[in-house]
Each structure stands twice: as C-alpha cells, then as structure tokens.
C-alpha positions in Angstrom: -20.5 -11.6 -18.0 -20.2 -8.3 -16.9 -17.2 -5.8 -16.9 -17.0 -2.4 -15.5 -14.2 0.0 -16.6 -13.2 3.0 -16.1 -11.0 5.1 -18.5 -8.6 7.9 -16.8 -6.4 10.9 -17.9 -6.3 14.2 -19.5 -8.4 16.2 -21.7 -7.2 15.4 -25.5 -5.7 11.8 -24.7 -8.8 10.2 -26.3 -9.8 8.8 -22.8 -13.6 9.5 -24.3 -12.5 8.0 -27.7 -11.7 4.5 -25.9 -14.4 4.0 -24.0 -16.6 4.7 -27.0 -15.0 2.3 -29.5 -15.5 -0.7 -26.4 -18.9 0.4 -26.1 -19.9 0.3 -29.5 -18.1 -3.0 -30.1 -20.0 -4.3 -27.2 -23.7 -3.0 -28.9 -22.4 -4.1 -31.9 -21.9 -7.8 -30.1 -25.6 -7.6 -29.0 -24.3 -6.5 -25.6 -26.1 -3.9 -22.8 -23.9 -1.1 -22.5 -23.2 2.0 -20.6 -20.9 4.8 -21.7 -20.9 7.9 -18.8 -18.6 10.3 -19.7 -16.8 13.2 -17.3 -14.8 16.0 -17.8 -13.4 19.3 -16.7 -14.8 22.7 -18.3 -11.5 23.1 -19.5 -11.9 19.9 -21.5 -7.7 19.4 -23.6 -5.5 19.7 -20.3 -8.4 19.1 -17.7 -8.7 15.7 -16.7 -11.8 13.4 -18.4 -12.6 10.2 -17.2 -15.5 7.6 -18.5 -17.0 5.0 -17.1 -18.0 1.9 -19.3 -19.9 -1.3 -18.5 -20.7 -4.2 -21.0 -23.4 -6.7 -20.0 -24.6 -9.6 -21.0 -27.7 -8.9 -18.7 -29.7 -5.3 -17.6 -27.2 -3.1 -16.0 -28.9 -1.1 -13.1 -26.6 2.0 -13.5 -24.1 3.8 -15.2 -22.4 4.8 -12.2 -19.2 2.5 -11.6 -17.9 2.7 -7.9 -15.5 -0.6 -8.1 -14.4 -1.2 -11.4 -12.8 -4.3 -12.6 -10.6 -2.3 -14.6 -8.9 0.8 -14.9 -7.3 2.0 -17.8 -5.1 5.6 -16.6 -2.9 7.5 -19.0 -1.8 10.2 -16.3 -0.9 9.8 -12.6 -3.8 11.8 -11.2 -5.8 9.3 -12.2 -3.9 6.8 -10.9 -3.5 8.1 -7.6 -7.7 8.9 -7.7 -9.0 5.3 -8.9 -6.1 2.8 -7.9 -8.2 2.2 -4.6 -11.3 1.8 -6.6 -10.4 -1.8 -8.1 -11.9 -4.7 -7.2 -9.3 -7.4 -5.6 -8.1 -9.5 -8.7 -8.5 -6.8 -10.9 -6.6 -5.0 -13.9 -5.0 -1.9 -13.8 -3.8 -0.8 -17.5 -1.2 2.2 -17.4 0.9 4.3 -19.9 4.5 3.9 -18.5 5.8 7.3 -19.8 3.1 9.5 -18.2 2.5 7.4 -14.5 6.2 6.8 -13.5 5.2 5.6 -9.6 4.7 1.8 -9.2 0.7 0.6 -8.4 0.4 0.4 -4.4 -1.2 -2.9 -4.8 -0.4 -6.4 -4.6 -3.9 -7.8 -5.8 -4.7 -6.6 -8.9 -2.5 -7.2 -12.3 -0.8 -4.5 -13.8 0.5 -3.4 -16.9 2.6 -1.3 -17.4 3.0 -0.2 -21.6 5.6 2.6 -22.8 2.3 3.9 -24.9 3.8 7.3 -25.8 7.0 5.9 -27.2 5.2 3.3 -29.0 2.5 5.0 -30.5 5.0 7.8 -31.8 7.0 4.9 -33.5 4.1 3.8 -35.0 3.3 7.1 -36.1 1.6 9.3 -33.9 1.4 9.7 -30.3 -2.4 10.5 -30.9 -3.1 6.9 -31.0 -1.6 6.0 -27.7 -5.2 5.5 -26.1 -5.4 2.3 -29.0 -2.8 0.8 -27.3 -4.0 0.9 -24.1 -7.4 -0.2 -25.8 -5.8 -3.4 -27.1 -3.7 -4.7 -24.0 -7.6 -4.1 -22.4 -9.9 -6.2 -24.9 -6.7 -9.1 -25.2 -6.9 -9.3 -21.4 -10.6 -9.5 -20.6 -11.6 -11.0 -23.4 -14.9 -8.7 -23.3 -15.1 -7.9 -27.1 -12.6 -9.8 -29.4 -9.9 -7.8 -31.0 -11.8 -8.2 -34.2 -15.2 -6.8 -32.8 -13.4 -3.7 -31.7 -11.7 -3.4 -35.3 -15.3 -3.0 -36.7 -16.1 -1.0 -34.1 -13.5 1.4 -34.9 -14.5 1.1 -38.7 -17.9 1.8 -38.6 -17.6 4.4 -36.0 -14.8 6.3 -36.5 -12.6 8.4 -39.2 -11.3 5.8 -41.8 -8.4 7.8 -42.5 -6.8 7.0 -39.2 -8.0 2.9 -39.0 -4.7 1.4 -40.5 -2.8 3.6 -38.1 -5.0 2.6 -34.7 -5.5 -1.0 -35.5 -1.6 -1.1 -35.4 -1.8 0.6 -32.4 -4.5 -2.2 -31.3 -2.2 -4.5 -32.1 0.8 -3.7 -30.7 -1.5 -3.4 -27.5 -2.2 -7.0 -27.5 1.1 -8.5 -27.5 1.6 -6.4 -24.4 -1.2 -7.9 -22.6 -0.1 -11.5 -24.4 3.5 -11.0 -22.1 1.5 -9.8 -19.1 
C-alpha cells in the first residue's frame, strides 16, 4: 500500500508539522517514508507545502506529481494542486480559509470548519490536527492510535491533550464523509 500526500497552505499553519507527525507514525509502523518539505523565504505568511509518501515497499522519489491526497488550509493551494489529484482521490480542506467549492466531480471532499473548531477546542494553532485526523480516519494509512504516539514521542507534551482532541474531532468528520 502506498499513499502519496501532499500538505498545502501558509507559513505558520503547521502544514510542516502534519506531514511530519504522518511520517513518523508511518516509520514508527515499520513503513518507507518520504517527508520533502517546501517553503517561501518568508516562511509565517509565505505559503509552505510538503509532500509525504508512506510505503509499504521502496519509494523511487520524494517528488509527488499526482497525489492521492491533498490536504489545503488556504485557497492558493487549492487552486495550485486541485488538478493534481488522482481520479478517486481525497481532497481535505479547512472550510473557513477555502470558501470556493472543489471543481471536481471525481475525487471526495471534505470540507471541516477547522478554524472554528480548533478555537472551541482551544486554540486555532491546532487546526492542522484536525485536518490530520479526518486524513488518517479516511485512508486508513496509520491508525489514529499510531499517529497519537507519533505525536507523543515526537512532539511537545504540553500541547498532546489539546491536539489529540483536535485528532479526534477530525475523525468524526471523516466518519460523516
């Protein structure tokens, strides 16, 4: 099994953050994994995009040029990779930053309100979880509970109650999708 993905926004929205949590839940799993990052010089504002691909087998290149799925927190990147999907795809978008519809009739959407949720939750820093929970609920490429020690052993323990909420909340998302 083999997903590519590619994460979208601006500078500051943790678009670097989520694919590294997937990718070191992936290694974690045993997986092959490639994390490319890219970004702006003016890094908070500019946009920043990685590209991430889990593998059960050798993966040839980091470079992604039809991902399975796209994950976009802004409509830049909407408007730059919505082309890019592979028919039958899944494009993952936060509702309160891309307010045009997707273009496309063959790929599934969802659409989350991440900003409003995240900030009732607690922070709008932790939008990106969100996003990052409707993603590993719909692929299926790591479990939810593979990412939750990813984020534990990888990132700051004082915000892990807050983003596995986040996670969380996520998933039902992609559970009504």
């Amino acid at each position: 099994m083999t997903q590519e993905i590619i994460f979208a926004g601006f500078g500051g929205q943790g678009i670097l953050s989520m694919g590294k949590f997937l990718a070191f839940g992936g290694m974690d799993k045993g997986m092959n994994v490639s994390w490319c990052p890219s970004y702006g010089p003016e890094m908070r504002g500019g946009t920043a995009n990685c590209s991430v691909i889990l593998s059960d087998e050798e993966i040839g290149a980091p470079i992604i040029s039809a991902p399975d799925t796209i994950v976009v927190m802004n409509r830049p990147s909407l408007d730059k990779f919505e082309k890019t999907v592979k028919p039958g795809g899944l494009i993952i978008l936060d509702s309160n930053l891309v307010t045009r519809e997707v273009d496309r009739d063959d790929v599934t959407v969802i659409r989350i309100p991440s900003q409003t949720e995240a900030e009732a939750i607690g922070s709008a820093k932790i939008a990106n979880m969100i996003l990052l929970g409707a993603l590993v609920e719909k692929t299926g490429i790591i479990s939810k509970d593979e990412l939750l020690e990813s984020l534990k052993g990888h990132g700051k323990e004082t915000f892990f109650e807050m983003n596995k909420n986040a996670i969380e909340k996520g998933i039902e998302y992609a559970k009504k999708a």
